[in-house]
N, C-alpha and C positions, 0 to 999 in steps of 0.2 A: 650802821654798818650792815644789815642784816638786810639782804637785797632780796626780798620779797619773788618777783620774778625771775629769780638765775635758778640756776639746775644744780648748785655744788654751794657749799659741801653736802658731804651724801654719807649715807650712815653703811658703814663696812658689814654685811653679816656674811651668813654662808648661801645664799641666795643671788650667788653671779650670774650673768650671763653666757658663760662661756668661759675657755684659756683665748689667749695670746701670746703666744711665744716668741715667733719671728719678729712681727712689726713691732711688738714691745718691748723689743730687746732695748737695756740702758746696761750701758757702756761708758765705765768712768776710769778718770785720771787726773784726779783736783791736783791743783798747785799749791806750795804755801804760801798764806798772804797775811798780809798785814789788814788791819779794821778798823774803822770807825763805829762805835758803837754809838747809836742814837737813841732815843727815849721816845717816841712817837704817842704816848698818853695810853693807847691800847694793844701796844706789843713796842719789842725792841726790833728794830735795824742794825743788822750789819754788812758795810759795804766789802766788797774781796775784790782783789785784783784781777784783771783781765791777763790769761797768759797770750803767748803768742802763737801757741795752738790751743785749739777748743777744745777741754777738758771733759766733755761729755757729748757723746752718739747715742741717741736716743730716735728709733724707727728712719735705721742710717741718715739721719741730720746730724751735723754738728750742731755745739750749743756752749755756752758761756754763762755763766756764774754772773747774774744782775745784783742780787741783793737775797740775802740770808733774815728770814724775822722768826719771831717765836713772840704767838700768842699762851697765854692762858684764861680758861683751861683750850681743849685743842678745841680746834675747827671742824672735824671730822666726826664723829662719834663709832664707835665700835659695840655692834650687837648694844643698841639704844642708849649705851652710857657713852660718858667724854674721859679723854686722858686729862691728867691736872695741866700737862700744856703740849703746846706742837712745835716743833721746828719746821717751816718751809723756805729749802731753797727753789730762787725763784733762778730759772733760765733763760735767755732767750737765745734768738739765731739771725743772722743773715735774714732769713724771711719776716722778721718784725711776728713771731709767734711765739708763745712761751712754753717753760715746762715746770711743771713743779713738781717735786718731792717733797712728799708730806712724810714726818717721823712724830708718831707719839714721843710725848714725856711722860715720864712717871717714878713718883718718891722712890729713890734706893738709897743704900750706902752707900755704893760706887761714886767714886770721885770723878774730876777729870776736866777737856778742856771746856766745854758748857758750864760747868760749875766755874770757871774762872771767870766765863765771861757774863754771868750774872753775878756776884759777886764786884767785878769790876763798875758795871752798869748802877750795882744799887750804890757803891761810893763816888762816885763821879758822874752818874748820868740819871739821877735820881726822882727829877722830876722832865715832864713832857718837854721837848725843844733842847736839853741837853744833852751834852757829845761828848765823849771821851776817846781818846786812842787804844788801843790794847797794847800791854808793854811787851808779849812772845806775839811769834806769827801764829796761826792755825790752818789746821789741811781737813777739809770736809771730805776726804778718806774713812777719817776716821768715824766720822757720822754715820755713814750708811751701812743698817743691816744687812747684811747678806741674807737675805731669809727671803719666802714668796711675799708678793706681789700684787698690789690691784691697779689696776688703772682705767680710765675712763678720760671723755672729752667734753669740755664742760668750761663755765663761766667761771672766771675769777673768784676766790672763795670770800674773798673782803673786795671792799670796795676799790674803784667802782662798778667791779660785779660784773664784767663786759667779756665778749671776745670768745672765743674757741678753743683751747686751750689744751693740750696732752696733761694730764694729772696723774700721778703715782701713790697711791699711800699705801704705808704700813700699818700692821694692823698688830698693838699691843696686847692682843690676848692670842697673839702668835711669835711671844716674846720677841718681836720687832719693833723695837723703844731705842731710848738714850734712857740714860739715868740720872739724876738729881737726887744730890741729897733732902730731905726735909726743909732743914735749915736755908736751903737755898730756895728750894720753892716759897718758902716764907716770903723769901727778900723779894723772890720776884714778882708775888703776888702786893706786894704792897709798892710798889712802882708803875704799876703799868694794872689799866683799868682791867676788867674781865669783861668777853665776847660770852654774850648769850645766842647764840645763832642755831635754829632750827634745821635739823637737815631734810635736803631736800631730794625729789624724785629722779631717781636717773640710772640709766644702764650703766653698770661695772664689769671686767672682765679679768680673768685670772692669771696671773705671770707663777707659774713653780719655780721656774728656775729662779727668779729673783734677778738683780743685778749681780754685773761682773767686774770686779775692780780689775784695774789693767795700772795699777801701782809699780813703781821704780824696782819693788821686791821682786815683782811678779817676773819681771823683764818684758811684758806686753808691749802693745802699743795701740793707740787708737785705731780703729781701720771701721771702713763702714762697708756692712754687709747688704749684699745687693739677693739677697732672698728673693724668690717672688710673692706678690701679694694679690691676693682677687680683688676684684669689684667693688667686691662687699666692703673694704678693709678689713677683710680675716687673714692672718696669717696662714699659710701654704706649708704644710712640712714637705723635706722632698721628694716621699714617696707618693704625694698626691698632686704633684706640679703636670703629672701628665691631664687632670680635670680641666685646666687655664687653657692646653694648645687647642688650637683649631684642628679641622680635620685632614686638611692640608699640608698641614706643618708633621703633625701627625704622619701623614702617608713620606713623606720623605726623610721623614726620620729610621722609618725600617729599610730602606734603600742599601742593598749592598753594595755600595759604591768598589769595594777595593777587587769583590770578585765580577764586577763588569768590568773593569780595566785590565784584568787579570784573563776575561773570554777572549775565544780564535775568533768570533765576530767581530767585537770590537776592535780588535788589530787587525782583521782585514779591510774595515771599512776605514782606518784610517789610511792605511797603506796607500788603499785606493786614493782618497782624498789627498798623500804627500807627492805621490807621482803623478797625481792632476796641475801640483803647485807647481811641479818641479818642471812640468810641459809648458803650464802655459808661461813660466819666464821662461823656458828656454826659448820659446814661439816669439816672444814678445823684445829679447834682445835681438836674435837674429832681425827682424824685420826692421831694428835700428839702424843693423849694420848695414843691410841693404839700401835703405834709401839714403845714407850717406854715401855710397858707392855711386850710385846713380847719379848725387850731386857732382860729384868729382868729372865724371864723362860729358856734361855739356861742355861746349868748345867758347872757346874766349870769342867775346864777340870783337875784331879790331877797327879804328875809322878807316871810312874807303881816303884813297889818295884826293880824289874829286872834294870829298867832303871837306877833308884837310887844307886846300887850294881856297877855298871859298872865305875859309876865317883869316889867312891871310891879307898882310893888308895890301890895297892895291897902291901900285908905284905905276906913274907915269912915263910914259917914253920921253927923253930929252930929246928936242928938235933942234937939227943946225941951224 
């Protein structure tokens, strides 16, 4: 699994390259679905339902819910060490590109829907190639911390290791995790192999704000933000959107349009211009009227008498 030449996973520290705010804004509103839960030998699967609107805007794309896995321990590492395991929802879009949100796991008390569904997996889906259904639905709502942010663009974290990809993680020593009990990480480590994977080099960038649930509570709704974005793919806040315009666009944007329409020039030059329109149709009907006039006064041409005599037919004299 551990693809030598990719760029991710990548080790969290405090060592970013920068925020992102606009273009990484993610925008959720998961549906509840029903699962399959799978055994894949080195992490679980869980399939989710497709709604009929895209549950996540992420750098204004829609995106859709593929499939839900959870390795152990995580794939990510945070300041050189690993969490005991990771959740990644995987997204994709309309354009055949993916997203993932990566969530640490780590031993708590706290109970909840992740402990049900390890739990379920270690009695029903216990060894590699076995499935089981989950008997409640779940809302990946409840998954996502609200807390900052890292994201980067980068290769598939497991195999097979490909493609370009938006990537999201959280980072558990900025208490941005799930919880599992002990006991369950127990179960889960003894079902499903352990990823030893090395992290690798690559640029990351910082989200403060974090994601935004746009949940049924909230009363939100999805909507996708048309920000502007540079060149670079840097986010633009809006007091620096005037750096993007050209110079030209620029020069007609100080234009005081309302007090030129409002100047004695500008109304005299139209003036001029309405009783230019106003002459030359009046020029232009009359000179209709007139050569109609003109038609009317040629005289009817009629045939001469002679001419008339001629198309008749001729009759012969009767002789006594």
């Amino acid at each position: 699994m551990n693809c030598e030449s990719s760029n991710s996973p990548i080790d969290i520290t405090d060592k970013s390259s920068g925020t992102c705010e606009l273009k990484c804004k993610y925008l959720f509103k998961y549906n509840d679905s029903s699962s399959r839960i799978t055994n894949k030998g080195n992490y679980l699967s869980l399939s989710y339902d497709k709604p009929n609107t895209d549950p996540v805007v992420y750098n204004s794309i829609p995106h859709y819910v593929e499939e839900v896995r959870i390795y152990t321990p995580s794939l990510h590492a945070y300041n050189g060490s690993n969490a005991e395991a990771e959740l990644i929802i995987i997204h994709t879009n309309d354009y055949n590109t993916k997203l993932l949100v990566c969530i640490p796991i780590i031993p708590n008390e706290e109970t909840g829907v992740l402990e049900f569904i390890i739990e379920t997996a270690s009695k029903f889906a216990k060894k590699n190639g076995q499935n089981t259904f989950m008997s409640k639905p779940m809302n990946l709502n409840n998954f996502i911390p609200l807390k900052k942010m890292y994201v980067y663009r980068g290769n598939l974290p497991f195999s097979p290791c490909n493609g370009d990809n938006n990537i999201i993680v959280f980072n558990k020593n900025e208490k941005a995790y799930l919880s599992i009990s002990k006991n369950s990480l127990s179960l889960l480590t003894g079902i499903i192999t352990k990823n030893i994977i090395k992290p690798k080099e690559n640029s990351y960038f910082v989200n403060n704000k974090g994601p935004q649930s746009l949940s049924s509570s909230d009363g939100g709704e999805i909507y996708i933000d048309c920000k502007p974005i540079s060149d670079d793919g840097k986010a633009i806040d809006d007091e620096d959107e005037n750096e993007i315009k050209s110079p030209l666009s620029d020069m007609f944007s100080k234009i005081n349009y309302k007090s030129i329409v409002n100047s004695i020039i500008f109304q005299i030059i139209m003036s001029i211009l309405g009783a230019y329109i106003i002459y030359k149709f009046f020029f232009f009907v009359m000179n209709r009227f007139k050569t109609g006039e003109s038609d009317l006064k040629v005289p009817m041409q009629f045939p001469s008498l002679k001419s008339l005599r001629s198309k008749l037919p001729s009759v012969k004299k009767k002789t006594e």
